[in-house]
ZAROVO-303844 format. One record per residue: x, y, z of N, C-alpha, C in turn; residue number from 1. Coordinates in Angstrom, 3 decimals. Layout:
atom n_c1:X; n_c2:Y; n_c3:Z; ca_c1:X; ca_c2:Y; ca_c3:Z; c_c1:X; c_c2:Y; c_c3:Z; nr:NUM
...
// end
This chain:
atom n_c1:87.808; n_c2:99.294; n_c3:103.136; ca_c1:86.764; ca_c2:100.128; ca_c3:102.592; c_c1:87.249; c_c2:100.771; c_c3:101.299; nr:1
atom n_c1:86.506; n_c2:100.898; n_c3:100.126; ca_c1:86.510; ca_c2:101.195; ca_c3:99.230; c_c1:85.670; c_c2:102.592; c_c3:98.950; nr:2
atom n_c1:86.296; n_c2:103.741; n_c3:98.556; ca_c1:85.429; ca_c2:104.902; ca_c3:98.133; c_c1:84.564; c_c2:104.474; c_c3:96.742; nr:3
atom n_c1:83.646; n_c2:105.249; n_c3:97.131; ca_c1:82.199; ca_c2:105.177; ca_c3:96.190; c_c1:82.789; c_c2:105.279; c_c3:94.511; nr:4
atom n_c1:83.388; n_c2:106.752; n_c3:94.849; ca_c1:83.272; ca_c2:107.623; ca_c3:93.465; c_c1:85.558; c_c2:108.029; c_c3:93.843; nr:5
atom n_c1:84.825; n_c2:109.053; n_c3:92.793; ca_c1:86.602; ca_c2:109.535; ca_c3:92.342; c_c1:86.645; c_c2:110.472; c_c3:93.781; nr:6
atom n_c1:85.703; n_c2:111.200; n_c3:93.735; ca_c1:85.707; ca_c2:112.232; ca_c3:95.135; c_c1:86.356; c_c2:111.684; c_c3:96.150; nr:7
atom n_c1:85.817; n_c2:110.848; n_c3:96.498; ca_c1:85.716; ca_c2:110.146; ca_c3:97.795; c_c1:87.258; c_c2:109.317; c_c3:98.261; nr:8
atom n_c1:87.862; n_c2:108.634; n_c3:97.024; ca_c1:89.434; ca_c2:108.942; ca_c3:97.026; c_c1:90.213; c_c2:109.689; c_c3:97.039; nr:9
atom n_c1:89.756; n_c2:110.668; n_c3:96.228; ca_c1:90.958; ca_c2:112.292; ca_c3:96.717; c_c1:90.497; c_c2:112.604; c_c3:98.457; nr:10
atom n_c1:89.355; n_c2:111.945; n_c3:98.503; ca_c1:88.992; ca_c2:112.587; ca_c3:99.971; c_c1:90.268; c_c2:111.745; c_c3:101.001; nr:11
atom n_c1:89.985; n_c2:110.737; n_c3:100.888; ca_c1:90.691; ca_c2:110.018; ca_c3:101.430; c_c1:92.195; c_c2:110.238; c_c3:101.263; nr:12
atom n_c1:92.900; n_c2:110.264; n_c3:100.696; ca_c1:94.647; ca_c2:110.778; ca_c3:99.865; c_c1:94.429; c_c2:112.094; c_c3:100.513; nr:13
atom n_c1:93.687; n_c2:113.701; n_c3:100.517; ca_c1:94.085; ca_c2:114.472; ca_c3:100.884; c_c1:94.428; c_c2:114.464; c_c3:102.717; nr:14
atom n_c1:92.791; n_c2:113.978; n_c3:103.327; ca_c1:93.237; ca_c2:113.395; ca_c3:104.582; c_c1:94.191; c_c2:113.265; c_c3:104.962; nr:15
atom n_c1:94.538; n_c2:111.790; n_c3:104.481; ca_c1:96.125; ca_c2:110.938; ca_c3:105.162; c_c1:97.184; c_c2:112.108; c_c3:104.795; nr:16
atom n_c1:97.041; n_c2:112.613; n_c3:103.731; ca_c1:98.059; ca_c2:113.918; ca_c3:103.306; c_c1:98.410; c_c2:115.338; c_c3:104.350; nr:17
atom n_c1:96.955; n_c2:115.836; n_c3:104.500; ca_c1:96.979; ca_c2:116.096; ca_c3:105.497; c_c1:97.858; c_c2:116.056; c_c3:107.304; nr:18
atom n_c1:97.693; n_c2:114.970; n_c3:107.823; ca_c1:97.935; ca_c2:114.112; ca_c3:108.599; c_c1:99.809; c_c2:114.235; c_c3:108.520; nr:19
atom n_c1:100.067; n_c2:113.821; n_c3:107.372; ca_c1:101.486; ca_c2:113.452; ca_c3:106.911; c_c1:102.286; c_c2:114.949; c_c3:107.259; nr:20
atom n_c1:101.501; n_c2:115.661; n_c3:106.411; ca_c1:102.675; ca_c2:117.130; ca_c3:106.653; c_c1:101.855; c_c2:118.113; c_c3:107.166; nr:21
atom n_c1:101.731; n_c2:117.800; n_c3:108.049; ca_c1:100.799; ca_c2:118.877; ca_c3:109.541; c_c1:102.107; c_c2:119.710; c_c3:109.580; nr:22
atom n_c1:102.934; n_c2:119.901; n_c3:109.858; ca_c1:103.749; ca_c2:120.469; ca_c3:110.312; c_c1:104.672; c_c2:121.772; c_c3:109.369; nr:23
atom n_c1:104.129; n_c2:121.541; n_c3:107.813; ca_c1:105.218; ca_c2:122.467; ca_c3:106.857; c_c1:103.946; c_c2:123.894; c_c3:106.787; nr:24
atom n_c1:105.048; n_c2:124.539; n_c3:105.922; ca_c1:104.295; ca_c2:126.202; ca_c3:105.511; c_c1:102.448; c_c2:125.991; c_c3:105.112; nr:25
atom n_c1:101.375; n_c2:126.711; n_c3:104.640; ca_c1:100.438; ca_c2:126.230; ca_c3:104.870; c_c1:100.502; c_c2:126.027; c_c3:103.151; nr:26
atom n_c1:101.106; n_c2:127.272; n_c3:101.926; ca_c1:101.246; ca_c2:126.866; ca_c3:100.700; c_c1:102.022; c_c2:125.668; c_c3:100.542; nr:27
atom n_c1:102.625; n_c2:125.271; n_c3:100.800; ca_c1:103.064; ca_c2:124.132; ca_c3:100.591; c_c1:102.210; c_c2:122.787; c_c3:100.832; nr:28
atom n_c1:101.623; n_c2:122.733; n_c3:101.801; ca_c1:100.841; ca_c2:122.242; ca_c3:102.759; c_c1:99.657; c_c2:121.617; c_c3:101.560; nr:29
atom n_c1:98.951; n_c2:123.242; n_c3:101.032; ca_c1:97.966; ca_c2:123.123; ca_c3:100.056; c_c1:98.312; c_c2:122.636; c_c3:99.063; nr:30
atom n_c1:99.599; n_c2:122.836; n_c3:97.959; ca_c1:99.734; ca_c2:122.043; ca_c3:97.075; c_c1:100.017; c_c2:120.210; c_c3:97.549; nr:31
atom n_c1:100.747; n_c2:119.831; n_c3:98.568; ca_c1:101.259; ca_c2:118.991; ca_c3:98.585; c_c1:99.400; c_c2:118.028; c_c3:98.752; nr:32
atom n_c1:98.518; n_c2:118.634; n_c3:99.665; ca_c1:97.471; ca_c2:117.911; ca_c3:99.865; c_c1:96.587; c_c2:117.620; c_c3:98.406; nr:33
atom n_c1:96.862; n_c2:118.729; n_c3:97.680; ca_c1:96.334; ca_c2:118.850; ca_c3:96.028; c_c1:96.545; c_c2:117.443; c_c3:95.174; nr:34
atom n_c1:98.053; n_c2:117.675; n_c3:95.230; ca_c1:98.428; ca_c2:116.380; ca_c3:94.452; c_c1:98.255; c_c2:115.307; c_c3:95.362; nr:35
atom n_c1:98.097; n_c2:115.003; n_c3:96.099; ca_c1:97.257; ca_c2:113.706; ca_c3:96.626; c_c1:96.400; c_c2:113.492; c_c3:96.150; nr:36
atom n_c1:95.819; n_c2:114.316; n_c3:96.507; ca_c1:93.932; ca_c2:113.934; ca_c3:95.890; c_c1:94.011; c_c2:114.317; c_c3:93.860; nr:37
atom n_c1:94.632; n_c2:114.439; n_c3:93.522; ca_c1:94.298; ca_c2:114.143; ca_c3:92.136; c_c1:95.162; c_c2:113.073; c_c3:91.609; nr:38
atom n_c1:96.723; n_c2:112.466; n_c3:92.589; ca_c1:97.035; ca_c2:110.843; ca_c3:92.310; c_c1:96.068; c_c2:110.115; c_c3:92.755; nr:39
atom n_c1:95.232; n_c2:110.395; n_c3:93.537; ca_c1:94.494; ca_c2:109.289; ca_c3:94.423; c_c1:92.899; c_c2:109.018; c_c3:93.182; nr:40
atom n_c1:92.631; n_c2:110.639; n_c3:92.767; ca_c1:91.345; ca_c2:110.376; ca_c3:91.410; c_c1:92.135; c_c2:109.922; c_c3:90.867; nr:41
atom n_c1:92.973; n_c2:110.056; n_c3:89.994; ca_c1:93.443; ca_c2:109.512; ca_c3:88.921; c_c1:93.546; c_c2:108.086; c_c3:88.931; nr:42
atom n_c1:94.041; n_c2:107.592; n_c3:89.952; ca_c1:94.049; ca_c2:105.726; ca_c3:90.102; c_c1:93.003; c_c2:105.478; c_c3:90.070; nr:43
atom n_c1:92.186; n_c2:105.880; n_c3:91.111; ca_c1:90.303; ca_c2:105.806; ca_c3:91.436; c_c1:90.015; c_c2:105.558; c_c3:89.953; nr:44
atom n_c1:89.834; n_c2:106.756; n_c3:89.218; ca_c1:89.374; ca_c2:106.218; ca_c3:87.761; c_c1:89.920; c_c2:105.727; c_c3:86.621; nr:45
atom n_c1:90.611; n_c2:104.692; n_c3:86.863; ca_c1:91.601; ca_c2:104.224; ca_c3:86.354; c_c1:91.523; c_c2:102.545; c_c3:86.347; nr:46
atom n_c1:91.617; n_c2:102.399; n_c3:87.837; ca_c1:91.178; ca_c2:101.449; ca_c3:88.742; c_c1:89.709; c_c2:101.009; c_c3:89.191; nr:47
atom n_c1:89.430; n_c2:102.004; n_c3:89.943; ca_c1:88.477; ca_c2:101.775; ca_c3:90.553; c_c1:89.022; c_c2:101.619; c_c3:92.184; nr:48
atom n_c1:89.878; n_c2:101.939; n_c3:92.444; ca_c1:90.364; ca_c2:101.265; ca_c3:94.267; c_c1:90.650; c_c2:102.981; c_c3:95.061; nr:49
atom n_c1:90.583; n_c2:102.954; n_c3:95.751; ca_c1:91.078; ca_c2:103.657; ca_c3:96.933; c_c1:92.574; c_c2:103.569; c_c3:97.557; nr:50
atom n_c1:93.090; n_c2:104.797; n_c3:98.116; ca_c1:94.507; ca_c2:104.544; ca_c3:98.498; c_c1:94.877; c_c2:103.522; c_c3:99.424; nr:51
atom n_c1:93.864; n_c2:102.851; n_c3:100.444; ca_c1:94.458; ca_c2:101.717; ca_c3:101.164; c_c1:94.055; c_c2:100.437; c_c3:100.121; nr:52
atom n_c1:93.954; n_c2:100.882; n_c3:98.796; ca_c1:93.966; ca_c2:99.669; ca_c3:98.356; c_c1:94.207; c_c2:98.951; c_c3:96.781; nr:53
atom n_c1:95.392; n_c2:100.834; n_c3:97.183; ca_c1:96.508; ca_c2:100.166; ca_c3:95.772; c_c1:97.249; c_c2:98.788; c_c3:96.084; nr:54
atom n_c1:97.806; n_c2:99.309; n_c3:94.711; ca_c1:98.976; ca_c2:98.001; ca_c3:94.679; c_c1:100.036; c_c2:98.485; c_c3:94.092; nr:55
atom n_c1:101.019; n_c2:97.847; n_c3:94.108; ca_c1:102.350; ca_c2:98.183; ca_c3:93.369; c_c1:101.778; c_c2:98.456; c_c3:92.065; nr:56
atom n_c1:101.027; n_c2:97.945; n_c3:91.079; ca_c1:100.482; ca_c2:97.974; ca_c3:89.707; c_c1:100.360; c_c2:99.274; c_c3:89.374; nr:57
atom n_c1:99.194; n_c2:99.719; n_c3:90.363; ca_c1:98.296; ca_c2:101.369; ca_c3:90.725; c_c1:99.363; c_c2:102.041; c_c3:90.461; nr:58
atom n_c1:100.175; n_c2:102.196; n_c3:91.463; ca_c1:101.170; ca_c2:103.357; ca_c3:91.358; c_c1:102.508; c_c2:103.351; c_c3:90.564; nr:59
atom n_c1:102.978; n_c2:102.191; n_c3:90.112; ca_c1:103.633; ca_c2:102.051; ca_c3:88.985; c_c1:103.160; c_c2:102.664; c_c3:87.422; nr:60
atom n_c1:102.012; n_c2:102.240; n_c3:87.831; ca_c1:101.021; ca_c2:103.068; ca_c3:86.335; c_c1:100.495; c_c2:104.667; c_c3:86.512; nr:61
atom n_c1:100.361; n_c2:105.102; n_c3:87.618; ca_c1:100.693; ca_c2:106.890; ca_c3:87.597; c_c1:101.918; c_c2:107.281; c_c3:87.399; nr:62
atom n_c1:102.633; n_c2:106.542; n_c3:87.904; ca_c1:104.276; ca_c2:107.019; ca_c3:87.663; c_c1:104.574; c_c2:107.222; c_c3:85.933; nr:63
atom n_c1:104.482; n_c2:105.994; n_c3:85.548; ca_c1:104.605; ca_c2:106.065; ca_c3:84.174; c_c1:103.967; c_c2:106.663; c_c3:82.898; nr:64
atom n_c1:102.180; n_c2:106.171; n_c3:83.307; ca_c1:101.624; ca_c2:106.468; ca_c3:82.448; c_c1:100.880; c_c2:108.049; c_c3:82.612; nr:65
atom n_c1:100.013; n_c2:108.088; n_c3:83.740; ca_c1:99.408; ca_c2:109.367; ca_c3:83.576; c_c1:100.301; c_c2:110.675; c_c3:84.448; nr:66
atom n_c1:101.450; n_c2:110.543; n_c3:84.263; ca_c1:102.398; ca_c2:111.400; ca_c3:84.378; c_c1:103.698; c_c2:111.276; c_c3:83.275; nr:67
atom n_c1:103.362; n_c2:110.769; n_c3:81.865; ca_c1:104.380; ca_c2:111.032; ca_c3:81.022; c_c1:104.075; c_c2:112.630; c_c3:79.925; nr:68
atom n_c1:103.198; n_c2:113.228; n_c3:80.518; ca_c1:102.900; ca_c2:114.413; ca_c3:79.712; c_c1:103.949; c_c2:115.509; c_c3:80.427; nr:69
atom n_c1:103.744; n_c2:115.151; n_c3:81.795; ca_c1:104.345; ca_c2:116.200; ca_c3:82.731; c_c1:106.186; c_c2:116.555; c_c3:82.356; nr:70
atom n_c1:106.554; n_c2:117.919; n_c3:82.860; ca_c1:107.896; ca_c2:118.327; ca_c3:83.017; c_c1:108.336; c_c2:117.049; c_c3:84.151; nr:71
atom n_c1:109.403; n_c2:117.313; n_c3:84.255; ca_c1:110.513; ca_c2:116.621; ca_c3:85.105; c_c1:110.077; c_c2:116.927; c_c3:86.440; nr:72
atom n_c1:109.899; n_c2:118.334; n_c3:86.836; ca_c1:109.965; ca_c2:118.903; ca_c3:87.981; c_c1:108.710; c_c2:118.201; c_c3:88.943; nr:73
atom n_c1:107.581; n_c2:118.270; n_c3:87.694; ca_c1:106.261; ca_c2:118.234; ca_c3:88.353; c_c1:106.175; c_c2:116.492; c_c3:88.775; nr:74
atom n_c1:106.760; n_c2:116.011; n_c3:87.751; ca_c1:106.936; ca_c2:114.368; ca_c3:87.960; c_c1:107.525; c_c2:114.057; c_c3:89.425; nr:75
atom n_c1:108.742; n_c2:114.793; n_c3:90.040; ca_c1:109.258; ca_c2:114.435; ca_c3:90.825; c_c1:108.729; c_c2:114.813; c_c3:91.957; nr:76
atom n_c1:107.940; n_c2:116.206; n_c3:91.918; ca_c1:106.831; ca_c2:116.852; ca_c3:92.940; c_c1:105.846; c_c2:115.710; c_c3:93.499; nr:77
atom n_c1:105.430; n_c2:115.678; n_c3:92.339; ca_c1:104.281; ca_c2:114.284; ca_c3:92.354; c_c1:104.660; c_c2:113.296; c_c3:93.390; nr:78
atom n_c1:105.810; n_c2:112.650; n_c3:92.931; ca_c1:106.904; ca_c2:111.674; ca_c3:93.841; c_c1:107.384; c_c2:111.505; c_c3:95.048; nr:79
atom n_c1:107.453; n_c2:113.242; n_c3:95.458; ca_c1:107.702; ca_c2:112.959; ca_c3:96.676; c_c1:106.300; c_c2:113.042; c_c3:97.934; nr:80
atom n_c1:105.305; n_c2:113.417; n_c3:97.464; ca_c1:104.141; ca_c2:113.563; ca_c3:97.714; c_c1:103.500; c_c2:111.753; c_c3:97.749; nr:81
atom n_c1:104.157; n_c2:111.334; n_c3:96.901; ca_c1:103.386; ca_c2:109.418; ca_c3:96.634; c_c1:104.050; c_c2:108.682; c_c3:97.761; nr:82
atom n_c1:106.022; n_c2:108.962; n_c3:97.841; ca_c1:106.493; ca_c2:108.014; ca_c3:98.345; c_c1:105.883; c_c2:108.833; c_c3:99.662; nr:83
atom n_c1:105.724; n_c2:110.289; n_c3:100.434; ca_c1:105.287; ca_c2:109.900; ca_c3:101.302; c_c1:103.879; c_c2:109.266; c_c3:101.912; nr:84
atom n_c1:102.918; n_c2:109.368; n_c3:100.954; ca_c1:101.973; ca_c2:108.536; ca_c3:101.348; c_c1:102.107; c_c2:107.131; c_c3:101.243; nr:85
atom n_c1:102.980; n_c2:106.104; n_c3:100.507; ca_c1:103.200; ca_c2:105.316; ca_c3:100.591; c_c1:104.075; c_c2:104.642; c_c3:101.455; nr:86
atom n_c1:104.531; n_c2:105.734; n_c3:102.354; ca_c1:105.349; ca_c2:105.758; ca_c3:103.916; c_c1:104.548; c_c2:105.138; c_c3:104.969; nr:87
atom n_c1:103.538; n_c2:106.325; n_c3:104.964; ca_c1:102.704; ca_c2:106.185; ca_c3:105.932; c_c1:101.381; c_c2:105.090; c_c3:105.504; nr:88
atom n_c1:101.257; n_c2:104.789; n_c3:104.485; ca_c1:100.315; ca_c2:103.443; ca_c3:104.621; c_c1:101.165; c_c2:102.345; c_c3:105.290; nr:89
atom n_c1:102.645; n_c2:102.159; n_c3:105.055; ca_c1:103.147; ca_c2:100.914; ca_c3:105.768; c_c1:104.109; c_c2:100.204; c_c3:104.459; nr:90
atom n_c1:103.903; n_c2:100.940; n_c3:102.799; ca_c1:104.317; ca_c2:100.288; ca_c3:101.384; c_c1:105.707; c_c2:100.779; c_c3:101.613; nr:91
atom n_c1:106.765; n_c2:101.128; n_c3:102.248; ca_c1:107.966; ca_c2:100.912; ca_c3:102.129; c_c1:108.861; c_c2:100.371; c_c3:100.927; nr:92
atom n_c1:108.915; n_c2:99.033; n_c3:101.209; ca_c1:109.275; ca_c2:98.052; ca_c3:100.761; c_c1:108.854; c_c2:98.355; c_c3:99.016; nr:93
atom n_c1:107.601; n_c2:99.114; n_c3:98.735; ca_c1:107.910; ca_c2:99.174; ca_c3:97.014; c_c1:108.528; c_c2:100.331; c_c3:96.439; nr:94
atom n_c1:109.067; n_c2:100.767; n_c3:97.476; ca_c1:109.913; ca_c2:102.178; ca_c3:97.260; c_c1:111.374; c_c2:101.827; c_c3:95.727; nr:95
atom n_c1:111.702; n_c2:100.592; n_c3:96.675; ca_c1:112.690; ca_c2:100.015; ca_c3:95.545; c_c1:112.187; c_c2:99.392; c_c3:93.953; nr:96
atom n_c1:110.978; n_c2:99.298; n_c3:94.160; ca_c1:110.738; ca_c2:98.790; ca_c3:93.011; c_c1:110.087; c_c2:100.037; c_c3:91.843; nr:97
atom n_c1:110.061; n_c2:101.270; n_c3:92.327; ca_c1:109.184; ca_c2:102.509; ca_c3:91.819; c_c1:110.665; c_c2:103.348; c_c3:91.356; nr:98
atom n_c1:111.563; n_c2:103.425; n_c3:90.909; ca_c1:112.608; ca_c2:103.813; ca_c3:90.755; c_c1:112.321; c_c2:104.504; c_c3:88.976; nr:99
atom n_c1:112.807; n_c2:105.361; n_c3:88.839; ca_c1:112.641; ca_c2:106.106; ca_c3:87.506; c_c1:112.821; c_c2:107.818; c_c3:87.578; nr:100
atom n_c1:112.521; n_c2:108.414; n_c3:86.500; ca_c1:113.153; ca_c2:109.432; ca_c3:85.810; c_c1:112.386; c_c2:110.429; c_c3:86.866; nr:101
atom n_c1:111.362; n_c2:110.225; n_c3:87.562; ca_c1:110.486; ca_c2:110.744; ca_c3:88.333; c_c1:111.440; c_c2:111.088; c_c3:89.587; nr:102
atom n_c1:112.399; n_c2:110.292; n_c3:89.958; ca_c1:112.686; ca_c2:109.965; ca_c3:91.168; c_c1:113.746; c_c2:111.767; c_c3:91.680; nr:103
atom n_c1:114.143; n_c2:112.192; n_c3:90.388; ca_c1:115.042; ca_c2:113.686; ca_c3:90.064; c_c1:114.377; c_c2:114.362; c_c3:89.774; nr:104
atom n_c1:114.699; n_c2:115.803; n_c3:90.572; ca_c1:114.214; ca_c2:116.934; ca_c3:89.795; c_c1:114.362; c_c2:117.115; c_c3:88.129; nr:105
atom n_c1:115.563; n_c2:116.737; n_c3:88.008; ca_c1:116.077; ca_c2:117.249; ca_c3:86.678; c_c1:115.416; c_c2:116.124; c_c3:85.469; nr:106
atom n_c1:115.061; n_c2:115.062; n_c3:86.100; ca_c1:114.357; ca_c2:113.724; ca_c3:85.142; c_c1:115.672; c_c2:112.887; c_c3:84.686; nr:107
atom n_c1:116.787; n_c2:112.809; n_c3:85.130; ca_c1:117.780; ca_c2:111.732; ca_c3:84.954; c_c1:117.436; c_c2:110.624; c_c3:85.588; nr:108
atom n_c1:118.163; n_c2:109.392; n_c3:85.555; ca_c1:117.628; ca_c2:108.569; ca_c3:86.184; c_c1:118.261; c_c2:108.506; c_c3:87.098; nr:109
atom n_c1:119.495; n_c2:109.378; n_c3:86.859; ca_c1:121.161; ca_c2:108.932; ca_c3:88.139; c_c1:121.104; c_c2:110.701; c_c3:88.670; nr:110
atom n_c1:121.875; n_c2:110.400; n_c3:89.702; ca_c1:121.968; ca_c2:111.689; ca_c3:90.855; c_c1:122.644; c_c2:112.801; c_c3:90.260; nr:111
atom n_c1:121.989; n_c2:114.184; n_c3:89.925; ca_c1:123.009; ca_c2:114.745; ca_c3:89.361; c_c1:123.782; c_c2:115.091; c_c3:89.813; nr:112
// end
């Protein structure tokens, strides 16, 4: 299934987000469900697809492109918020291939 509109993908991304970190503080909780749903518009209108129906492409291209304005910090915020939704869809496996400056707080590419 494919969402209609941009809505209807953040709807979907905050959900599964939701779902994912039931368990942390509730501010945290709220930002972390936030940035779901505005990676999930942002591909949506970008794309046109829904989160069960990225691709490695989709999220290679938020990583890079509509997150090269951002600080370091927020990049990597972003990141850990993607790889875990990309946990829980079952995308593992492109964890290795999504590797970049995003992946650090600090925006290095290596561990500080």
């Amino acid at each position: 299934m494919n969402p209609a509109s941009a809505r209807g993908a953040g709807s979907e991304a905050a959900l599964l987000a939701r779902k994912q970190f039931k368990h942390i503080a509730h501010a945290t909780l709220r930002r972390r469900v936030a940035r779901a749903d505005t990676i999930a518009v942002i591909i949506w209108k970008r794309w046109g697809c829904g989160i069960y129906r990225w691709r490695l492409k989709n999220v290679r291209w938020f990583l890079t492109h509509a997150l090269a304005d951002h600080k370091p910090s927020s990049k990597y915020q972003y990141w850990l918020v993607l790889r875990s939704l990309l946990l829980v869809l079952g995308r593992e496996r492109w964890l290795s291939s999504l590797s970049g400056d995003w992946c650090y707080p600090n925006g290095d590419s290596a561990k500080p």
